[in-house]
Structures are given as structure tokens and as C-alpha cells.
ROSEVEX-353564 format. One record per residue: residue number from 0; x negated, y, z negated of N, C-alpha, C in turn. Coordinates in steps of 0.2 Angstrom, whole numbers, always signed. Each point is the difference from the previous one (the first is absolute). Layout:
BEGIN
+-----+-------+-------+-------+-------+-------+-------+-------+-------+-------+
:   n :   n_x :   n_y :   n_z :  ca_x :  ca_y :  ca_z :   c_x :   c_y :   c_z :
+-----+-------+-------+-------+-------+-------+-------+-------+-------+-------+
: NUM :     X :     Y :     Z :     X :     Y :     Z :     X :     Y :     Z :
...
+-----+-------+-------+-------+-------+-------+-------+-------+-------+-------+
! end
This chain:
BEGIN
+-----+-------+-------+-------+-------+-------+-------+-------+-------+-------+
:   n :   n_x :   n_y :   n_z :  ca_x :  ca_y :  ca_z :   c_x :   c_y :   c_z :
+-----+-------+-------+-------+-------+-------+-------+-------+-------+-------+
:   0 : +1007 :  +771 :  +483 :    -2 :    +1 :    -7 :    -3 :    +7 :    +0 :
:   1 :    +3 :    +4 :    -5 :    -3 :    +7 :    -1 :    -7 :    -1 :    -4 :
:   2 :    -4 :    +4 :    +2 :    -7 :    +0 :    -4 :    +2 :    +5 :    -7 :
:   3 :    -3 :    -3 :    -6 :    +2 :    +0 :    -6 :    -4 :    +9 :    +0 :
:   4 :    -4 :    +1 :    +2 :    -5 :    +6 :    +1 :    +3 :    +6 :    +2 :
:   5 :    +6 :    -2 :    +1 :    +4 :    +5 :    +5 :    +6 :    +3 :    -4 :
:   6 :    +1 :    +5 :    -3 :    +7 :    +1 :    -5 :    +5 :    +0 :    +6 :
:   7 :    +6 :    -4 :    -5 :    +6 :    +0 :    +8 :    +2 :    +7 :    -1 :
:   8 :    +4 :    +2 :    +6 :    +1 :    +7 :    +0 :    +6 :    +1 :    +4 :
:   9 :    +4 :    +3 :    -2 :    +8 :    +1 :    +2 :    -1 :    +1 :    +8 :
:  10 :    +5 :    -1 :    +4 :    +1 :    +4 :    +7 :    -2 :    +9 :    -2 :
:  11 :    +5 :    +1 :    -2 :    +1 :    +7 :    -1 :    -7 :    +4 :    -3 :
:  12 :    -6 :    -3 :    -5 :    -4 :    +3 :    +0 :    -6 :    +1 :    +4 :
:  13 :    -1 :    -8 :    +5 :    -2 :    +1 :    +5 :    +1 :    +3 :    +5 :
:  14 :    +5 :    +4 :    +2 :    +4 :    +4 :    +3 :    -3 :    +7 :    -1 :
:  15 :    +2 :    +2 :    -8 :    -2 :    +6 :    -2 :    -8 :    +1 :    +0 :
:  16 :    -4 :    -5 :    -2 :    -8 :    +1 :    +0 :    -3 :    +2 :    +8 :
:  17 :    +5 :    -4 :    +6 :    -3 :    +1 :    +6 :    +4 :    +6 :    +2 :
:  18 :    +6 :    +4 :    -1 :    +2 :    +6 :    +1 :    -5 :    +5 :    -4 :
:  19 :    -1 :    +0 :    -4 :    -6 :    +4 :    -7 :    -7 :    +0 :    +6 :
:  20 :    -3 :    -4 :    +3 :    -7 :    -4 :    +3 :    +1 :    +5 :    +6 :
:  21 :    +5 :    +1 :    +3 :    +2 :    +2 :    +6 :    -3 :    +5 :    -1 :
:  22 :    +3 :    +4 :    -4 :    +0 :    +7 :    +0 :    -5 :    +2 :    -3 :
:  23 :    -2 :    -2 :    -5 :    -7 :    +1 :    -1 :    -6 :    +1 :    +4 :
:  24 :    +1 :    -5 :    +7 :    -4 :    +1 :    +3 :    +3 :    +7 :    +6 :
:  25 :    +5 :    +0 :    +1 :    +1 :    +5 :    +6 :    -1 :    +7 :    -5 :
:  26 :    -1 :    -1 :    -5 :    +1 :    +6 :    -3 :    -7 :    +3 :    +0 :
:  27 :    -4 :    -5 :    +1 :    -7 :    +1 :    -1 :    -5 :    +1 :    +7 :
:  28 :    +5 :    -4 :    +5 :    -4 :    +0 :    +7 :    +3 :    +7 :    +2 :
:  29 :    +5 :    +3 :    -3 :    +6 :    +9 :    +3 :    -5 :    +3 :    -2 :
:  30 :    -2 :    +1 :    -7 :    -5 :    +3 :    -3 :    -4 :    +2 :    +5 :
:  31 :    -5 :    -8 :    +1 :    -8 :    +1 :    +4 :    +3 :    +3 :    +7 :
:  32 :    +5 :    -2 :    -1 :    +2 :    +5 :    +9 :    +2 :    +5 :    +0 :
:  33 :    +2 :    +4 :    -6 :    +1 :    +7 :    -1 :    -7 :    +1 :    +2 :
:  34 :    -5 :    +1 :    -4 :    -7 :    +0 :    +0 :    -4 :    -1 :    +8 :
:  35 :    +1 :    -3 :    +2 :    -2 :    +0 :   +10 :    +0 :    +3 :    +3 :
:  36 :    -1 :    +5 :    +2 :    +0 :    +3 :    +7 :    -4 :    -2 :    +5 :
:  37 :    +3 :    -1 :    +5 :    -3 :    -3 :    +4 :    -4 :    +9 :    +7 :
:  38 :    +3 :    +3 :    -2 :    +0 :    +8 :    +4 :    -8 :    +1 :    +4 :
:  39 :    -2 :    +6 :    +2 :    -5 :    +2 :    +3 :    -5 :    -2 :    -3 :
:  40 :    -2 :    +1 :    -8 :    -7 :    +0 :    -3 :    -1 :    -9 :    +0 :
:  41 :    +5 :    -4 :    -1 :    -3 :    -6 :    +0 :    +1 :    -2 :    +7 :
:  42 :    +2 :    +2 :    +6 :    -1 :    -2 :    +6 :    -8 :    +0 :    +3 :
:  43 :    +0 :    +6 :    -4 :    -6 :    +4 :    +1 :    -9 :    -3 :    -1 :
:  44 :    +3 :    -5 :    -4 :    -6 :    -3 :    -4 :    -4 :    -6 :    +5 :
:  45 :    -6 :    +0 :    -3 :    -4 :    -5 :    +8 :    +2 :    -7 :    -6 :
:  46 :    +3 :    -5 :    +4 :    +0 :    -7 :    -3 :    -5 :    -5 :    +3 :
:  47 :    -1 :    -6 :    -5 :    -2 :    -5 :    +3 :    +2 :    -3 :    +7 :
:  48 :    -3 :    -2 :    +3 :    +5 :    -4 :    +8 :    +3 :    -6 :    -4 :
:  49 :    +0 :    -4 :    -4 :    +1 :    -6 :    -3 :    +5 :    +1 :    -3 :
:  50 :    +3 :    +8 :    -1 :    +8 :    +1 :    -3 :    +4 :    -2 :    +3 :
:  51 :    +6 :    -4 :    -3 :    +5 :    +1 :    +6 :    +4 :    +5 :    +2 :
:  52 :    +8 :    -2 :    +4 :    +2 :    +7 :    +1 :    +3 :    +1 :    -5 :
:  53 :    +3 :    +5 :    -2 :    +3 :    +3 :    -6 :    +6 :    -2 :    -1 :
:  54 :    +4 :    -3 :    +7 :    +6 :    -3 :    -1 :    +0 :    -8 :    -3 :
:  55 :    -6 :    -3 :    -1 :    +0 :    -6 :    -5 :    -1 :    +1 :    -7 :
:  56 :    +0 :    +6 :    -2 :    +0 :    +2 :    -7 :    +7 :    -1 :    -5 :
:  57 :    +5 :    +2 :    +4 :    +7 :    +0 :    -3 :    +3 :    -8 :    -2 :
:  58 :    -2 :    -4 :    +7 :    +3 :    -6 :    -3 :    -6 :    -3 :    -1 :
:  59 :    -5 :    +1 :    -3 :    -6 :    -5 :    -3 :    +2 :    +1 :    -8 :
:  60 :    +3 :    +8 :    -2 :    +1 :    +3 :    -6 :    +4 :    -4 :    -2 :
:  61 :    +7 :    -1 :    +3 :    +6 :    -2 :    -1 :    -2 :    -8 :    +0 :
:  62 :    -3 :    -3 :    +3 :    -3 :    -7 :    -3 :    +0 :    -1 :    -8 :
:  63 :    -6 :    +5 :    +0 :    -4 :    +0 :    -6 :    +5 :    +2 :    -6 :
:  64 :    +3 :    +4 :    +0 :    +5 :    +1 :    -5 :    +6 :    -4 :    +0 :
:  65 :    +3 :    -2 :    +6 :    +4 :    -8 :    -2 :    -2 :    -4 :    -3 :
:  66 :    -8 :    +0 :    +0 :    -5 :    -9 :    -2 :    +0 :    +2 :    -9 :
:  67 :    -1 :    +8 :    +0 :    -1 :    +3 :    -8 :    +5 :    -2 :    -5 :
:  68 :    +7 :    +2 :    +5 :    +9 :    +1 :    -4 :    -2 :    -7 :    +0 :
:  69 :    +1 :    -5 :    +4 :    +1 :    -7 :    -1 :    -4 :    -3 :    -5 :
:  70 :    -6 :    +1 :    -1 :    -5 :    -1 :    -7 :    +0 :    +2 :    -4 :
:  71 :    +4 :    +9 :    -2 :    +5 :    +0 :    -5 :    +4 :    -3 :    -3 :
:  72 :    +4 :    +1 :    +3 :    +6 :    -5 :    +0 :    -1 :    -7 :    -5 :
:  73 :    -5 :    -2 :    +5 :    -2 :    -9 :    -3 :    -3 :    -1 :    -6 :
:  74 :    -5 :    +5 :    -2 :    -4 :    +2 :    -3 :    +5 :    +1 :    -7 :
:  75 :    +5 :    +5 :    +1 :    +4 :    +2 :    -6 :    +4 :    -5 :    -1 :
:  76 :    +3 :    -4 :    +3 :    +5 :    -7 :    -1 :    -1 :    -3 :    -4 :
:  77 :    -7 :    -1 :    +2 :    -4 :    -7 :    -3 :    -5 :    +3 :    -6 :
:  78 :    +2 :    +8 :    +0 :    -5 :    +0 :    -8 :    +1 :    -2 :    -8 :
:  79 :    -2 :    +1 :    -3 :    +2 :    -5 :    -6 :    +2 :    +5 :    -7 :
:  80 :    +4 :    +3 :    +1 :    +0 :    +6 :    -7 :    +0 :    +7 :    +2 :
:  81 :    -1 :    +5 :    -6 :    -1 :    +7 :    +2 :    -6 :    +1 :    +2 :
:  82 :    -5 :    -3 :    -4 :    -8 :    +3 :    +4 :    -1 :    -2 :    +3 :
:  83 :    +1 :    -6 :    +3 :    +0 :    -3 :    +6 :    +0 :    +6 :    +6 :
:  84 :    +8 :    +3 :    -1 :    +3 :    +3 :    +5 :    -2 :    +7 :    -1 :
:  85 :    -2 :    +4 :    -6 :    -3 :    +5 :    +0 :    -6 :    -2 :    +4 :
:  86 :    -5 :    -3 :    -2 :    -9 :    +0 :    +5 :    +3 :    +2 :    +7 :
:  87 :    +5 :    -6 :    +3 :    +3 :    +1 :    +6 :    +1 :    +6 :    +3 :
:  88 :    +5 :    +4 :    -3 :    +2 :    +6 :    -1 :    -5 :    +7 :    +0 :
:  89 :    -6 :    -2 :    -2 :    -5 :    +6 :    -2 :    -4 :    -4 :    +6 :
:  90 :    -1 :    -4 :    +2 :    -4 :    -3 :    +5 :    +1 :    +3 :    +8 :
:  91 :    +8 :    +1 :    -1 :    +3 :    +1 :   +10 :    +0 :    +7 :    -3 :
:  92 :    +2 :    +4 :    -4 :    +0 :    +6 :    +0 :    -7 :    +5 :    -2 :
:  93 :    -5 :    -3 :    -2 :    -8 :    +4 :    +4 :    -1 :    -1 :    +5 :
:  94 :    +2 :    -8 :    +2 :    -2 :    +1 :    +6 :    +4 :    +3 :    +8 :
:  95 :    +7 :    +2 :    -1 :    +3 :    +3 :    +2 :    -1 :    +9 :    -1 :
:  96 :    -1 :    +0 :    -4 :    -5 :    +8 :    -1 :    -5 :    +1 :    +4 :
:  97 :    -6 :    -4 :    -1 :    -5 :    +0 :    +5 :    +2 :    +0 :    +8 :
:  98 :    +5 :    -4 :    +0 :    +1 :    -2 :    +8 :    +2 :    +6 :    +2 :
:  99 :    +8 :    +5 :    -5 :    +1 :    +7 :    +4 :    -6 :    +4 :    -1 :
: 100 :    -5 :    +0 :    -5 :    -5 :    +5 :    +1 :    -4 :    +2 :    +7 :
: 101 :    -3 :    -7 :    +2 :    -4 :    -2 :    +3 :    +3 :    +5 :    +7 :
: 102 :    +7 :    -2 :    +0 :    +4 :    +2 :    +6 :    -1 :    +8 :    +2 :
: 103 :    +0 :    +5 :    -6 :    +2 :    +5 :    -3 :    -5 :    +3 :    +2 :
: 104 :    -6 :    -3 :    -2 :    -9 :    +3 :    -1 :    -2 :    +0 :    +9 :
: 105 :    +1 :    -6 :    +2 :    -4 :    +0 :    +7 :    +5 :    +5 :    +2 :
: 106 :    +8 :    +1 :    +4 :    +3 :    +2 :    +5 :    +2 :    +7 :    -3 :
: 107 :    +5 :    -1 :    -5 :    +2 :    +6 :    +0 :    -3 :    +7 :    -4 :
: 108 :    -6 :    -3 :    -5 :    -7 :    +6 :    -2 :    -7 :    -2 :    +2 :
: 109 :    +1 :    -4 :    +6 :    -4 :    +2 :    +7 :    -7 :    -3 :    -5 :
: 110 :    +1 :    -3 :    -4 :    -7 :    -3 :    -2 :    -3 :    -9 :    +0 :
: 111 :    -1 :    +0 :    +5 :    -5 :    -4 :    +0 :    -5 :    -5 :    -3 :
: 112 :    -4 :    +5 :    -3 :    -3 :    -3 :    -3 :    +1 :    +0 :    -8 :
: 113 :    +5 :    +2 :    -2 :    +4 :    +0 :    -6 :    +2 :    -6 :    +1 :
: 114 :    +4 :    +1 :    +4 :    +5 :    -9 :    +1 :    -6 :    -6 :    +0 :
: 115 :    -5 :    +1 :    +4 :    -6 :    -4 :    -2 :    -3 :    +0 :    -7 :
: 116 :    -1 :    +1 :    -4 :    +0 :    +1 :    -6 :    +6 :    -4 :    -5 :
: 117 :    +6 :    +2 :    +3 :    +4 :    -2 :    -5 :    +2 :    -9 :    +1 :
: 118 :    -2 :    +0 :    +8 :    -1 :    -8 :    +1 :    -2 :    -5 :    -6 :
: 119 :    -7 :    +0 :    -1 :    -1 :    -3 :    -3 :    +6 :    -3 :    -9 :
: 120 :    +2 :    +2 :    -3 :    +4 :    +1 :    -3 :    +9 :    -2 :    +2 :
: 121 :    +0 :    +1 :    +5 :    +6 :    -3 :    +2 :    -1 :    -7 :    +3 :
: 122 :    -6 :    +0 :    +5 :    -2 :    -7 :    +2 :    +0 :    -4 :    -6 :
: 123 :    -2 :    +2 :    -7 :    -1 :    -5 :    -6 :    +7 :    -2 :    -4 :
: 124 :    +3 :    +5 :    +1 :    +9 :    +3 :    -2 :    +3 :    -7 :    +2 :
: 125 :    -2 :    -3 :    +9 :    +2 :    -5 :    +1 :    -2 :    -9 :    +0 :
: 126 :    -7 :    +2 :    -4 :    -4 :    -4 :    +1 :    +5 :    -2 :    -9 :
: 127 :    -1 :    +3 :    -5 :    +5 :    +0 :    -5 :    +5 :    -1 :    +2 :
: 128 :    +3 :    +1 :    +3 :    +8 :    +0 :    +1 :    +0 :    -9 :    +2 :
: 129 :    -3 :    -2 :    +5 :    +0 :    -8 :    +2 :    -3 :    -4 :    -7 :
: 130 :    -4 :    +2 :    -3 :    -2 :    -3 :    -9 :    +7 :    +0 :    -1 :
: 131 :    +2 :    +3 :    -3 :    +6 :    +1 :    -6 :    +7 :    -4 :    +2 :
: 132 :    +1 :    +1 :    +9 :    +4 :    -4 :    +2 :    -1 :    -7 :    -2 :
: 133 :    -6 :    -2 :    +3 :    -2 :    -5 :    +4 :    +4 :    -6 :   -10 :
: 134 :    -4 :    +3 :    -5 :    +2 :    -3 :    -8 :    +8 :    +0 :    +0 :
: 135 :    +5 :    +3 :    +3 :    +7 :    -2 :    +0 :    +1 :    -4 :    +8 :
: 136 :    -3 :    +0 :    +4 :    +2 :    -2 :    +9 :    -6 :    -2 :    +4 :
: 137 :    -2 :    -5 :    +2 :    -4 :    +2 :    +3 :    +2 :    +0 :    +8 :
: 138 :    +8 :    -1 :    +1 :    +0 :    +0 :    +6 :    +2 :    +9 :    +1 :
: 139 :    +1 :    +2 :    -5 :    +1 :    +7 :    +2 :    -6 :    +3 :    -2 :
: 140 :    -5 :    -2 :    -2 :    -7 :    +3 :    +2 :    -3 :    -1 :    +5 :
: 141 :    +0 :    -6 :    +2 :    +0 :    +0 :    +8 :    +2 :    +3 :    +5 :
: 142 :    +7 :    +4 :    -1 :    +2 :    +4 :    +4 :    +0 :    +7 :    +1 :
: 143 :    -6 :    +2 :    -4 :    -3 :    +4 :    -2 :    -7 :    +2 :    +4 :
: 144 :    -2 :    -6 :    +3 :    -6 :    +0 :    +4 :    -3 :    +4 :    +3 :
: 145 :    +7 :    -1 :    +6 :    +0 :    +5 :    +6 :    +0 :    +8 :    -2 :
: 146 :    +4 :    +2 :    -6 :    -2 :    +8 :    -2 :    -6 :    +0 :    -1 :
: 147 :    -6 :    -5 :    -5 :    -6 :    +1 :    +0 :    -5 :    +0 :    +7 :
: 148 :    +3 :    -3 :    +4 :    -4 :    +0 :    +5 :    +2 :    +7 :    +6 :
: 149 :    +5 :    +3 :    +1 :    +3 :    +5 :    +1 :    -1 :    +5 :    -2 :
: 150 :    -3 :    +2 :    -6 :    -2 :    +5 :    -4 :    -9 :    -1 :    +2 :
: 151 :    -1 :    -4 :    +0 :    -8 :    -2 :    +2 :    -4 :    +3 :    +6 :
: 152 :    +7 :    -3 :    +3 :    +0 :    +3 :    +8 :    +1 :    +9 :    +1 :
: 153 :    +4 :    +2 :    -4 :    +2 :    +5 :    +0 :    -6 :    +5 :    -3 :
: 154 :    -5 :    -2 :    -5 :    -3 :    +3 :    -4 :    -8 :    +1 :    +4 :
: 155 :    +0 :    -5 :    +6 :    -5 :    -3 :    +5 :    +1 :    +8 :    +6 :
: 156 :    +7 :    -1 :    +0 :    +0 :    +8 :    +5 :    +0 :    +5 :    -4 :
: 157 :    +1 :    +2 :    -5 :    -1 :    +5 :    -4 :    -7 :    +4 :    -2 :
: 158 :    -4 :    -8 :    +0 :    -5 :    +4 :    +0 :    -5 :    +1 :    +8 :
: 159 :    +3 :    -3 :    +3 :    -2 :    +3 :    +7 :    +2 :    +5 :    +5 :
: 160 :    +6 :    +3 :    -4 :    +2 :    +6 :    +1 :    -3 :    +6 :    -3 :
: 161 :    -3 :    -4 :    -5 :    -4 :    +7 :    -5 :    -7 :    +1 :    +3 :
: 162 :    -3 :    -5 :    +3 :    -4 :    -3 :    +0 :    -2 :    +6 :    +9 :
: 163 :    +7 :    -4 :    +4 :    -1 :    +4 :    +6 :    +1 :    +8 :    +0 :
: 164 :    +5 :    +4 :    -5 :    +2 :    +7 :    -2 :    -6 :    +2 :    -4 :
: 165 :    -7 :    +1 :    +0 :    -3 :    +2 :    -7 :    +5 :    +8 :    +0 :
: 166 :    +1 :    +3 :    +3 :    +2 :    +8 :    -3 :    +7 :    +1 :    -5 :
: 167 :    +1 :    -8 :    -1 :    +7 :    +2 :    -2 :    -3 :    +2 :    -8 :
+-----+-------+-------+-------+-------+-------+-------+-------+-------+-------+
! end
């Protein structure tokens, strides 16, 4: 039995919405990677011992961005109209501007303590963002978690970085 909840939806546009979902996110995670450098001035910085190695960052990202696109996806299937699908829309794309900022601020203009600042506002971006889903999905709000939590994490070493750098 289909849930009445659920508009039916062609192969074909489910197809197209998870091709759209894709890309969106790799479009976003190139971005934040443009922005990265990994080179001498961030090698150079004193971390917490509680970081990991740097090579667990690629695939924790790539997680998290499949669990985003997936959430997407489900989020916009199952929304109900344009508004519906505009909030969505304005919903992943602040929050995906904050996500390349963040990247932008700490690595590649060497700011720290900006990127700490801008935190706050982005952590809330997603805190919004699992709201708004959560009223079309709540299984694709829930998969949205582990970004909040990852970003938490991330915001945790951010300011221990700032914290251990004062000269920056």
C-alpha cells in the first residue's frame, strides 16, 4: 500500500531529482575543496591531540554529503507544492553557502577565527535546515543528523585551533 502522504512520482522524475541531488552536492563539496589547502600554514598550526588524521576528513565529508543529497532528494519528492519546494530550496542553499564559506575562511584566507564566528550561523543554517525538512520528511531529516553532529565536531576543533594559534 502506497502512503496517501506521499505524491506518486514517475521513475523518470525520481531519477532526475536524484541526478539534480548529486550534483548539487558535489558541486558544493568542489567548492569547499577549492577553498582547502591543506599546504605549509595549515600544517604548520598546533592542533588538538583529539584531531584525527586528516585523511579521515575526505570520507567523513563524502558521508555526510551523500546522507545531504539523499535528504534532498527525499525531502523534495515528498514535498507538497511550490512553497513547499521553494523553503527546501532556500533551506539547502544557505546552508550550502555557509558550508563553502566556512571552508574559504578557515583554509584558504587563513582565518580562523572568522571561520569561528561564521560557525555559529551555519551550525543554525542546519539546525533550520533539519526544521523545514523534517515538516516534508522526517526520515530525511534524520538524515541530516550526522551533518549536525559533524559540523559540531568540526566547530569543536575550530575553536581549539583558535584557541591553541592565539597569533593568528
Amino acid at each position: 500500500m502506497v502512503n496517501a502522504l506521499v505524491p506518486m512520482r514517475s521513475r523518470r522524475e525520481v531519477v532526475v531529482v536524484a541526478i539534480v541531488a548529486a550534483i548539487a552536492v558535489c558541486t558544493v563539496a568542489a567548492l569547499g575543496s577549492l577553498g582547502t589547502d591543506l599546504g605549509p600554514w595549515y600544517q604548520g598550526l598546533r592542533q588538538p591531540v583529539w584531531k584525527p588524521p586528516d585523511l579521515w576528513f575526505g570520507p567523513a565529508w563524502t558521508l555526510v554529503f551523500s546522507l545531504i543529497g539523499w535528504a534532498g532528494a527525499r525531502a523534495w519528492l515528498r514535498a507538497d507544492g511550490r512553497a513547499e519546494r521553494m523553503r527546501l530550496f532556500w533551506a539547502f542553499g544557505v546552508n550550502a553557502t555557509l558550508n563553502v564559506l566556512w571552508s574559504w575562511l578557515f583554509f584558504r584566507w587563513r582565518r580562523p577565527d572568522w571561520a569561528q564566528l561564521e560557525l555559529l550561523p551555519f551550525w543554525l543554517s542546519i539546525v533550520g535546515l533539519i526544521l523545514i525538512v523534517r515538516r516534508t520528511d522526517k526520515v530525511a531529516a534524520s538524515l541530516l543528523l550526522p551533518y549536525l553532529a559533524w559540523v559540531t565536531f568540526a566547530a569543536a576543533l575550530n575553536c581549539a585551533v583558535v584557541r591553541l594559534n592565539p597569533a593568528l
